[in-house]
N, CA, C and O atoms as CSV, one atom per row, in Angstrom:
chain,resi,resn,atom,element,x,y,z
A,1,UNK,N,N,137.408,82.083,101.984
A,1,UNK,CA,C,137.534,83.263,101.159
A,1,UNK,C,C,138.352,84.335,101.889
A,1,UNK,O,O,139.332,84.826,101.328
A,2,UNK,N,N,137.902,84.799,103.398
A,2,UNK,CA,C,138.508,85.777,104.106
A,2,UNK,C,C,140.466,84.986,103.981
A,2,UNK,O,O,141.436,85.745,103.955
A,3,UNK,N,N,140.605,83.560,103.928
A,3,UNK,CA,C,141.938,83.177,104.095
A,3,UNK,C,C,142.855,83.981,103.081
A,3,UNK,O,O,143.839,84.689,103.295
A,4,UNK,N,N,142.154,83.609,101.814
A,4,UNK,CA,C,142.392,83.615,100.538
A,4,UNK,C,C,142.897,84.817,100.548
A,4,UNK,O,O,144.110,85.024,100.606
A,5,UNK,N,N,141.750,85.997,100.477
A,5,UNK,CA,C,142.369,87.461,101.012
A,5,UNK,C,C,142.813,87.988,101.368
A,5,UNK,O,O,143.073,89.098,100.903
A,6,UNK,N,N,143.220,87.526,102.489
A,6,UNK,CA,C,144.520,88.164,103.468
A,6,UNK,C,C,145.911,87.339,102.687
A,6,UNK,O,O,147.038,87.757,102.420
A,7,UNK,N,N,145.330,86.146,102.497
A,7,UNK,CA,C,146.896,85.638,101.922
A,7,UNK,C,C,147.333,86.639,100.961
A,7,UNK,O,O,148.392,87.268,100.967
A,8,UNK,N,N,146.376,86.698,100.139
A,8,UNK,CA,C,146.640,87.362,98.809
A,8,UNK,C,C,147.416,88.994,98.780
A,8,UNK,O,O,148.321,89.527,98.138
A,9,UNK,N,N,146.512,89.368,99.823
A,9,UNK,CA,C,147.292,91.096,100.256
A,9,UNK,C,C,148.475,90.849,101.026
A,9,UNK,O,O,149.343,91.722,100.997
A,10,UNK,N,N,148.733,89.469,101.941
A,10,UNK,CA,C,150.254,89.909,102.014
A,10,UNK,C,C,151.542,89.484,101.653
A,10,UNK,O,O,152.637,89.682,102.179
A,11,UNK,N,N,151.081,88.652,100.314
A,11,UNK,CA,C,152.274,88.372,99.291
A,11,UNK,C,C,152.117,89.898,98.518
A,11,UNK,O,O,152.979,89.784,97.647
A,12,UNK,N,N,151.767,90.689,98.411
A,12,UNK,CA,C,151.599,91.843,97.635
A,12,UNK,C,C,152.549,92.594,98.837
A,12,UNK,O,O,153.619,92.911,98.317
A,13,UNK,N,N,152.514,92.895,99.954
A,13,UNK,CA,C,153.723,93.758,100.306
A,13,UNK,C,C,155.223,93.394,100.637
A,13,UNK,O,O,156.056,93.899,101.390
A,14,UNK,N,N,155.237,92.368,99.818
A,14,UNK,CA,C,157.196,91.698,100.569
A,14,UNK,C,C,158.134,92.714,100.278
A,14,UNK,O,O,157.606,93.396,99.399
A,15,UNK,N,N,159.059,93.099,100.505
A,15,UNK,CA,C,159.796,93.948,100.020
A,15,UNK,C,C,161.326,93.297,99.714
A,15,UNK,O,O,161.705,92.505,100.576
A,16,UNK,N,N,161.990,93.472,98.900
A,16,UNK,CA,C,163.560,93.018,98.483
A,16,UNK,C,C,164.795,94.174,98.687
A,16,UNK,O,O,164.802,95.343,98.299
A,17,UNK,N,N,165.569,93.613,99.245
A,17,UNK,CA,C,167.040,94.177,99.683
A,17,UNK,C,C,168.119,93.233,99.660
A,17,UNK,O,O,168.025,92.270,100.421
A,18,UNK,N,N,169.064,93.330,98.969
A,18,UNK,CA,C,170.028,92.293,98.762
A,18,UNK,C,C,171.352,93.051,99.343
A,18,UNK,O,O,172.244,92.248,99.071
A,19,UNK,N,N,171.773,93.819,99.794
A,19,UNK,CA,C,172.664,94.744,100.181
A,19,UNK,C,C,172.743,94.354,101.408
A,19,UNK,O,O,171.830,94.729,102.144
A,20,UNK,N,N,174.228,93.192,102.213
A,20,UNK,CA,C,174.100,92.975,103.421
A,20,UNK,C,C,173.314,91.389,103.750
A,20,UNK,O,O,173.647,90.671,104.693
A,21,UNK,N,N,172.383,91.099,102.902
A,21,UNK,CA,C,171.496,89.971,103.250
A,21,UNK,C,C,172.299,88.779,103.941
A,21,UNK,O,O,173.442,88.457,103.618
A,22,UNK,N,N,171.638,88.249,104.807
A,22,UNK,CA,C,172.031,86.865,105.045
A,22,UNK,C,C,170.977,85.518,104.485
A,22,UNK,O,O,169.755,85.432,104.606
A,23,UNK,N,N,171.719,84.766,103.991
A,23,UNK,CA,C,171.158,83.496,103.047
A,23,UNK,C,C,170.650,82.335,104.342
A,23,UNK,O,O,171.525,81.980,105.132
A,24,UNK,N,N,169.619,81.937,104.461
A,24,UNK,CA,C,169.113,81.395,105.521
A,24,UNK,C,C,168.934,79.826,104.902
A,24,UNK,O,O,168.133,79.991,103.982
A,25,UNK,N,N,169.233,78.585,104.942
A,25,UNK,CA,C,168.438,77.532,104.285
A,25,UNK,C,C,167.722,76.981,104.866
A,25,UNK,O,O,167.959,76.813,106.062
A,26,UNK,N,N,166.447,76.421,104.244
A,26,UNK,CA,C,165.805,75.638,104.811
A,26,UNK,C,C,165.538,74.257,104.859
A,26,UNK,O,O,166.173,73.737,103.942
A,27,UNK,N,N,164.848,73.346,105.543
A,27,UNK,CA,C,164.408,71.820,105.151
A,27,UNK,C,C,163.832,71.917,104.511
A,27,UNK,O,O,163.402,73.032,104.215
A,28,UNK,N,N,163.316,70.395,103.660
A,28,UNK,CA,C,162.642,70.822,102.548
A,28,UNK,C,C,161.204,70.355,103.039
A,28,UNK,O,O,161.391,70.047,104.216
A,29,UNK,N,N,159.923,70.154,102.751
A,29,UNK,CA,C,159.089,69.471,103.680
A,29,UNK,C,C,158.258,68.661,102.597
A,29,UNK,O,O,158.200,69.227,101.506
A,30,UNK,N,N,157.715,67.646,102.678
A,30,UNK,CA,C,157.200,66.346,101.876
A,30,UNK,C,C,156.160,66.187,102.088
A,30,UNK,O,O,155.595,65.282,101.472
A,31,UNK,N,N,155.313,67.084,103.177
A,31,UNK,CA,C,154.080,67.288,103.319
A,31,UNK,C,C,153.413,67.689,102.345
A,31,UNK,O,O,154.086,67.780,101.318
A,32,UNK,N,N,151.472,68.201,102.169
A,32,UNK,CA,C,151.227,68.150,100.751
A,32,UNK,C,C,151.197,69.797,101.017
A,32,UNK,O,O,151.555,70.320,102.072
A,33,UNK,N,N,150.810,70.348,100.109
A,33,UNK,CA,C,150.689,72.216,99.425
A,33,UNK,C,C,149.836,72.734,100.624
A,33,UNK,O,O,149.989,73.939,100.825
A,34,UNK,N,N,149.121,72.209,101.322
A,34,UNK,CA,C,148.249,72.654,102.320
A,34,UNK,C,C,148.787,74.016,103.451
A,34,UNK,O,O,147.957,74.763,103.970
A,35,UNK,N,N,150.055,74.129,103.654
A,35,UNK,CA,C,150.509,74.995,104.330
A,35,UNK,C,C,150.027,75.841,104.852
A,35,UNK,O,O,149.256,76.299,104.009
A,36,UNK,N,N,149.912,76.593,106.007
A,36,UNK,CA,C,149.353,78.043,106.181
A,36,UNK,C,C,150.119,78.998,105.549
A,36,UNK,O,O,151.305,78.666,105.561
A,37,UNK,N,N,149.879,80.246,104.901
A,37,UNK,CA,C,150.511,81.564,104.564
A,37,UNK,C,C,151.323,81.759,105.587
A,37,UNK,O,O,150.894,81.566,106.724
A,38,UNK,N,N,152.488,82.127,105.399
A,38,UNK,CA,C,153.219,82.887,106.666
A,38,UNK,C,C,154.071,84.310,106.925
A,38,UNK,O,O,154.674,84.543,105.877
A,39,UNK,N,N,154.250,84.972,107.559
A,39,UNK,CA,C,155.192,86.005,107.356
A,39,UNK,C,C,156.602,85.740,106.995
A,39,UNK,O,O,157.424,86.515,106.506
A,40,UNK,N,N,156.714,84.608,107.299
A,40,UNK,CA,C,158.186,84.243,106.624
A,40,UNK,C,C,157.919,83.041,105.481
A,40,UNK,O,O,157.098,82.157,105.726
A,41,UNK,N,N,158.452,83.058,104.577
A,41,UNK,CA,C,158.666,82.515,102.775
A,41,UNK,C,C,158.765,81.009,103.537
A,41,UNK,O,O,159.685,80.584,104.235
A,42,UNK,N,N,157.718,80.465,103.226
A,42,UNK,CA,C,157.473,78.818,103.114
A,42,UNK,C,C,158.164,78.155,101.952
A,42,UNK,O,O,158.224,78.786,100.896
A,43,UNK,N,N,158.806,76.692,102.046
A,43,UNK,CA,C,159.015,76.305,101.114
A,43,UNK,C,C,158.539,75.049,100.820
A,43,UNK,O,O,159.228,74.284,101.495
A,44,UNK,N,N,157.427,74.165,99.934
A,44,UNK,CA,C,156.808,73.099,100.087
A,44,UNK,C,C,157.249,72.219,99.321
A,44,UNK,O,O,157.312,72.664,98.175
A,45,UNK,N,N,157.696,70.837,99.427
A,45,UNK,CA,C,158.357,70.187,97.870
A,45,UNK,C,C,157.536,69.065,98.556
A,45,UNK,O,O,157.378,68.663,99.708
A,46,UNK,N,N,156.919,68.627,96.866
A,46,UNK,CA,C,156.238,67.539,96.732
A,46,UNK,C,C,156.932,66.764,95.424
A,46,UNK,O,O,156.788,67.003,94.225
A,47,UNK,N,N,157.588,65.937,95.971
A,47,UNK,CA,C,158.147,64.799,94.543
A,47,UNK,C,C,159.074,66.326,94.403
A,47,UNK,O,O,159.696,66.964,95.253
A,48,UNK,N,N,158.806,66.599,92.705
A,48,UNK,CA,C,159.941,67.429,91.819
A,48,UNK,C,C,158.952,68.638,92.102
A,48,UNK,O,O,159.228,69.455,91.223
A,49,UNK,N,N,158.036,69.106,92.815
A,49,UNK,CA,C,157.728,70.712,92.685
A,49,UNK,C,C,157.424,71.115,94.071
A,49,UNK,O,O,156.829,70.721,95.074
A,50,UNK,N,N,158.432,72.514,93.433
A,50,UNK,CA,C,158.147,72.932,94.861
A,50,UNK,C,C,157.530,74.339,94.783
A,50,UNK,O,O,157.576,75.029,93.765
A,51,UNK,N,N,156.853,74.773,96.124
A,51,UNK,CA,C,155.407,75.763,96.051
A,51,UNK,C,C,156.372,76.501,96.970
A,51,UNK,O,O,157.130,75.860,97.698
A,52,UNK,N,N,156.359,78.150,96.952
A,52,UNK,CA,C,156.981,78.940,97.576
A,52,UNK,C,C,155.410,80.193,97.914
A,52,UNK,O,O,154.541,80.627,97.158
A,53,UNK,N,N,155.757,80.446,99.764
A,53,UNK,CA,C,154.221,80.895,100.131
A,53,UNK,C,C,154.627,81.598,100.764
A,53,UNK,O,O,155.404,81.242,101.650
A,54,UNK,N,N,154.292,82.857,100.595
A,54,UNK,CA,C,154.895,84.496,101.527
A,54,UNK,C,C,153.506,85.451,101.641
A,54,UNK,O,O,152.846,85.862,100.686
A,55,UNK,N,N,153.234,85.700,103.142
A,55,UNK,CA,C,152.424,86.682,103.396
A,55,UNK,C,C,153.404,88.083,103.552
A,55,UNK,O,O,154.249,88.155,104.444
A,56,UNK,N,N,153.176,89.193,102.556
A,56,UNK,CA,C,153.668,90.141,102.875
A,56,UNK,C,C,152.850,91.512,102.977
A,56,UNK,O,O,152.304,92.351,102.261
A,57,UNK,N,N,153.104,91.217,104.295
A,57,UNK,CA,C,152.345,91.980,105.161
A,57,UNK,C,C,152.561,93.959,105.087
A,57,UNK,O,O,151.800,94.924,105.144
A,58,UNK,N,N,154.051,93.739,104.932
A,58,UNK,CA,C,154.388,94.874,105.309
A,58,UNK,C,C,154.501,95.667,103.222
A,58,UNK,O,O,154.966,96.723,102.794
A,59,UNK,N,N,153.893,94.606,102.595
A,59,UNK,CA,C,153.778,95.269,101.139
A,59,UNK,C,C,155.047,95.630,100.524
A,59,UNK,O,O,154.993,96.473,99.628
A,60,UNK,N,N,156.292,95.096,100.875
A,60,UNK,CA,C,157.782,95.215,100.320
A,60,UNK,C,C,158.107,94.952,99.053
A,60,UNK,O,O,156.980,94.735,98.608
A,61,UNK,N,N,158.781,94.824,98.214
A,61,UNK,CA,C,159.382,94.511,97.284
A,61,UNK,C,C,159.868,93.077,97.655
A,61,UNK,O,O,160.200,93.003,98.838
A,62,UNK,N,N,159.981,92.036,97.020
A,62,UNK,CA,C,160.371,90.699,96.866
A,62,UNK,C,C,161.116,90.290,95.948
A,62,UNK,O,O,160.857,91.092,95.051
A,63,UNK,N,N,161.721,89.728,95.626
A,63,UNK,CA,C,162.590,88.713,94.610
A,63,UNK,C,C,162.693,87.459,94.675
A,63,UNK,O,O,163.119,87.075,95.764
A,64,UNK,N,N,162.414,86.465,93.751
A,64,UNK,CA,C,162.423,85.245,93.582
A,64,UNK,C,C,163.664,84.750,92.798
A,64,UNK,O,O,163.793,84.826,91.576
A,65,UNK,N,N,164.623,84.194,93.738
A,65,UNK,CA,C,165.590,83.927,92.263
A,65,UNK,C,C,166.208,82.137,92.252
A,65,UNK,O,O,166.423,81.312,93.140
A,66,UNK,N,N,166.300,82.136,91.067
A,66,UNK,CA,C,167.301,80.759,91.417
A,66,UNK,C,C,168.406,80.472,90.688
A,66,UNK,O,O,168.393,80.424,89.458
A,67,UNK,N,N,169.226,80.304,91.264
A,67,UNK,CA,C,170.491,79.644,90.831
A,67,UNK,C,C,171.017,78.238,90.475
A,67,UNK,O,O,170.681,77.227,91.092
A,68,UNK,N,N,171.917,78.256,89.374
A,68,UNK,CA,C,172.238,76.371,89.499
A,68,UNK,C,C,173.355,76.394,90.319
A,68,UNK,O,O,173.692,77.364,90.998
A,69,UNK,N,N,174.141,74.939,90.238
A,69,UNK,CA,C,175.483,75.068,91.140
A,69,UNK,C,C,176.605,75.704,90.861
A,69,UNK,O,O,177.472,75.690,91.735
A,70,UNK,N,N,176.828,76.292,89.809
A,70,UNK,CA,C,177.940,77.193,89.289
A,70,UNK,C,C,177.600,78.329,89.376
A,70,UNK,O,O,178.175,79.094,88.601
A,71,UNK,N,N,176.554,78.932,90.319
A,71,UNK,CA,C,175.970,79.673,90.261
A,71,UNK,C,C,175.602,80.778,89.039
A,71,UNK,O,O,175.615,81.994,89.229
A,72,UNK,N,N,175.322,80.240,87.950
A,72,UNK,CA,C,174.503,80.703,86.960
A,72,UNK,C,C,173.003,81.164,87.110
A,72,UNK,O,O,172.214,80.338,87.568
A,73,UNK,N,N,172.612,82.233,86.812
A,73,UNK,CA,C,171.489,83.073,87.171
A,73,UNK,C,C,170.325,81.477,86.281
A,73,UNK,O,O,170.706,80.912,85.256
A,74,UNK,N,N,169.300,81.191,86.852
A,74,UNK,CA,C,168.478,80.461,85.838
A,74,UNK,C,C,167.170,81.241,86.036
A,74,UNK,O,O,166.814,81.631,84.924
A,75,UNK,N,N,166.415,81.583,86.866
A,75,UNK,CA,C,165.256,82.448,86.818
A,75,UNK,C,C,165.762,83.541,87.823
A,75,UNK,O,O,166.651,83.483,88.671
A,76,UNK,N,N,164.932,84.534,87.468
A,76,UNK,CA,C,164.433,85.629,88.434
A,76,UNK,C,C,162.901,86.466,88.282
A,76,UNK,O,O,162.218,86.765,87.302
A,77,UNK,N,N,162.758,86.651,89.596
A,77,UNK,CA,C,161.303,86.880,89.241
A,77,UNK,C,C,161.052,88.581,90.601
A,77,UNK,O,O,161.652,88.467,91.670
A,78,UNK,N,N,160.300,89.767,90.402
A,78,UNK,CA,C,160.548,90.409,91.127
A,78,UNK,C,C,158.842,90.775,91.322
A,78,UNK,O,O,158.109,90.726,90.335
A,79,UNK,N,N,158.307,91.137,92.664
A,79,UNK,CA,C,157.081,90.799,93.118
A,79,UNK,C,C,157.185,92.313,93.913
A,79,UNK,O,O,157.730,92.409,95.013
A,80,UNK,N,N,156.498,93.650,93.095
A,80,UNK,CA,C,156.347,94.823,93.715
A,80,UNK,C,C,155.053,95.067,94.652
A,80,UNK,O,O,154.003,95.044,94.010
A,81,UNK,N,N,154.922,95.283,95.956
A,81,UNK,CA,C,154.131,95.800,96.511
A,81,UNK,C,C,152.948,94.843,96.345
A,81,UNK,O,O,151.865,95.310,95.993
A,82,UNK,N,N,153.104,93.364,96.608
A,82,UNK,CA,C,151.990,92.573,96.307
A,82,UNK,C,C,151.721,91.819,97.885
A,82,UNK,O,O,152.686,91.412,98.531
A,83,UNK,N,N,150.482,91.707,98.338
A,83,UNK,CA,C,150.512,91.158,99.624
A,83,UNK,C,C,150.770,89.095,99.758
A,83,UNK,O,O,151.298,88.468,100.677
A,84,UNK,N,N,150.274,88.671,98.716
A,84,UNK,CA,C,150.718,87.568,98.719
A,84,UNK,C,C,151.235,87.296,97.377
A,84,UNK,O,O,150.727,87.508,96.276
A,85,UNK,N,N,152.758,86.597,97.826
A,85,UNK,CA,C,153.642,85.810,96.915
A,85,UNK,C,C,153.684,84.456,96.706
A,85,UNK,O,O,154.295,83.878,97.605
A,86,UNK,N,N,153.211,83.667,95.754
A,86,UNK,CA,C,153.217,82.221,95.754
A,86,UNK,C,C,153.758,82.513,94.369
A,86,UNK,O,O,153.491,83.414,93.573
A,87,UNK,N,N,154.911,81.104,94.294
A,87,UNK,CA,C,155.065,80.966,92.869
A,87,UNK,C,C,155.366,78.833,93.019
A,87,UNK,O,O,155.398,78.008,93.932
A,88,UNK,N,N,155.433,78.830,92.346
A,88,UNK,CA,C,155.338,77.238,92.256
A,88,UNK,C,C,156.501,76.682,91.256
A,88,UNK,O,O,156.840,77.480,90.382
A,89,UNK,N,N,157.172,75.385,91.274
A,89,UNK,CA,C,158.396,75.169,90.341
A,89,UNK,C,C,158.319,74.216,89.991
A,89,UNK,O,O,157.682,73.661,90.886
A,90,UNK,N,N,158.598,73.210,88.953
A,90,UNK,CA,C,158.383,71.818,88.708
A,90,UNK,C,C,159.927,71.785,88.073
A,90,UNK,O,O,160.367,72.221,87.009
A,91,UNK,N,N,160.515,71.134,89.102
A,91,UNK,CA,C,161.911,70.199,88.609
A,91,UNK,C,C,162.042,69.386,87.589
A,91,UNK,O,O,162.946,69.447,86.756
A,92,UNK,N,N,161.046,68.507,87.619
A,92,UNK,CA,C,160.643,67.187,86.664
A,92,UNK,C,C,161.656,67.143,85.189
A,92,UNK,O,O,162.073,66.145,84.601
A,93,UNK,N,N,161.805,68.194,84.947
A,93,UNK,CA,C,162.468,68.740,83.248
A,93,UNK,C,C,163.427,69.193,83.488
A,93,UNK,O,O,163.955,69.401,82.395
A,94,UNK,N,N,164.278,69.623,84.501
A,94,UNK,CA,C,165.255,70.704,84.753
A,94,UNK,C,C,166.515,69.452,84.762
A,94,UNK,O,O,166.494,68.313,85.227
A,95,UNK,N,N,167.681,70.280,83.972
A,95,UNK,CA,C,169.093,69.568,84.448
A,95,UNK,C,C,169.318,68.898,85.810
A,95,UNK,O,O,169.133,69.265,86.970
A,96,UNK,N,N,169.772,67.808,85.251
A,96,UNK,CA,C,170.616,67.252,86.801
A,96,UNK,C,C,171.645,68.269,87.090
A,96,UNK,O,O,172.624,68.594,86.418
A,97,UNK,N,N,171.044,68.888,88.714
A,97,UNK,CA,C,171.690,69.838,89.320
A,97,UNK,C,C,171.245,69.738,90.573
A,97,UNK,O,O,170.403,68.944,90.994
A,98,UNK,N,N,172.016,70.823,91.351
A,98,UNK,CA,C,171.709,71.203,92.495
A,98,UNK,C,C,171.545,72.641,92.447
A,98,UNK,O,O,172.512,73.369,92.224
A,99,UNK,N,N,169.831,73.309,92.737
A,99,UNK,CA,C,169.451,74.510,92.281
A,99,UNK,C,C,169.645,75.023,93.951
A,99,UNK,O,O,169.789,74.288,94.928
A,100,UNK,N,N,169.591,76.682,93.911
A,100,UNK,CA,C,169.346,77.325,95.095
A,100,UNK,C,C,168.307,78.394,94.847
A,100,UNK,O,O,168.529,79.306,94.049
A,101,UNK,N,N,167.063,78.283,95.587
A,101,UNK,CA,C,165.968,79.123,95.247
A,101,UNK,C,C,166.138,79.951,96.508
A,101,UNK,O,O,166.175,79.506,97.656
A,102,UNK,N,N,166.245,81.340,96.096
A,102,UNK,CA,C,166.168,82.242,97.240
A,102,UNK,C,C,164.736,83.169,97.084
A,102,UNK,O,O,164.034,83.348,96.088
A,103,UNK,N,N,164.597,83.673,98.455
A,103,UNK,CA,C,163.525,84.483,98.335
A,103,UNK,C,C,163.809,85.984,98.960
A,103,UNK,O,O,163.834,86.037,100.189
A,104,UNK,N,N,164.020,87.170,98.252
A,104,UNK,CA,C,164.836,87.901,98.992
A,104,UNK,C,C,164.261,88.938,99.569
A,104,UNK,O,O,164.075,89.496,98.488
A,105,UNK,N,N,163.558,90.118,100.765
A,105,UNK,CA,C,163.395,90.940,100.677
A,105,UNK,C,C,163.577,91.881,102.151
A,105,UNK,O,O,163.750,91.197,103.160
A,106,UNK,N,N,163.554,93.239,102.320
A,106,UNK,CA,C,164.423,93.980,103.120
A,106,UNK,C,C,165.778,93.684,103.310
A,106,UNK,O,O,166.601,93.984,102.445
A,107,UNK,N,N,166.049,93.207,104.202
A,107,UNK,CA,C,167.777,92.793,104.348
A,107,UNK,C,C,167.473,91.211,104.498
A,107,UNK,O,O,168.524,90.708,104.895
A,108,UNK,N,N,166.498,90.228,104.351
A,108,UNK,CA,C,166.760,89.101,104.569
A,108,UNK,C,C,166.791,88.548,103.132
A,108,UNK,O,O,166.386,89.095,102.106
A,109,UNK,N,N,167.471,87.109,103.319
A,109,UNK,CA,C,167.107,86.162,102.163
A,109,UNK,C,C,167.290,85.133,102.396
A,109,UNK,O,O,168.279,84.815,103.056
A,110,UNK,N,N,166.088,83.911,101.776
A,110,UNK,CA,C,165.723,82.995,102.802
A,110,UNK,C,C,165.746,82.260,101.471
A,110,UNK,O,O,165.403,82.791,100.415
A,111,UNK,N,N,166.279,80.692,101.612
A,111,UNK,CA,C,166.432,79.613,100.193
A,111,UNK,C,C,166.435,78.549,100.997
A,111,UNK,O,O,166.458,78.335,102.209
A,112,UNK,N,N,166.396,77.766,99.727
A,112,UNK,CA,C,166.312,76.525,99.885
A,112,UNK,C,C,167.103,75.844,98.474
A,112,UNK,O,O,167.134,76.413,97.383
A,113,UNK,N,N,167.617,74.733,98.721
A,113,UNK,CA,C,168.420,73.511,97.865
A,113,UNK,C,C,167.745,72.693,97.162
A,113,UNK,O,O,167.109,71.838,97.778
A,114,UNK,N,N,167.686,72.709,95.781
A,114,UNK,CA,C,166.703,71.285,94.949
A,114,UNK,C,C,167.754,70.690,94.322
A,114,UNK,O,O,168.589,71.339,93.693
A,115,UNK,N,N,167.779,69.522,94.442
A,115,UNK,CA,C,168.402,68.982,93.893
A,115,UNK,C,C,167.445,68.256,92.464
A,115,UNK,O,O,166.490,67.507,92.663
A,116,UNK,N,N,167.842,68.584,91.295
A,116,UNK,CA,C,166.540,67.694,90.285
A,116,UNK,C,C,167.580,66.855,89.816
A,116,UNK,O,O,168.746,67.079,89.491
A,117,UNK,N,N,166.668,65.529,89.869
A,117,UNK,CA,C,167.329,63.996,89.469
A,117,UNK,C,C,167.585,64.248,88.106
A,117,UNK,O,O,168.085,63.372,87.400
């Protein structure tokens, strides 16, 4: 429960800044959803979904966005003053593409590559 809580308050402070950002990518990991919360934006893919896990600590503004490969806007999602950010994605249905999910906030922005079959 105490996990739960703290996770929860620090996806509630991420903060978003896109002005300057650098785009960071990550591996993707095939492990299961179990992850620890972290101060930096986890990215979990199991099969076609993938789980995105942010302790925000410092209570920032966040942005969730994703792009296809022509870079066409396909979601965006914006996460005010919340300490924990999880959002979750299921490929399974989505165009054959190659998506870029970013996670954006202060001056960083941190993504990752899906490719859905």
């Amino acid at each position: 429960m105490k996990k739960s809580l703290i996770t929860l308050l620090l996806v509630a402070s991420v903060s978003l800044a896109f002005a300057h950002s650098k785009v960071t990518m990550l591996n993707t990991s095939d492990a299961g959803f179990e992850n620890v919360l972290t101060e930096d934006p986890t990215f979990v893919r199991k099969g076609e979904k993938l789980v995105i896990s942010f302790l925000n600590a410092d209570l920032d503004a966040v942005e969730i966005r994703i792009t296809d490969s022509k870079n066409n806007l396909v979601f965006t999602q914006e996460f005010d003053g919340e300490l924990i950010v999880q959002k979750a994605f299921d490929f399974s249905k989505a165009q054959r593409d190659d998506y870029k999910v970013v996670v954006a906030y202060k001056q960083v922005a941190v993504g990752q590559i899906v490719e859905a079959q």
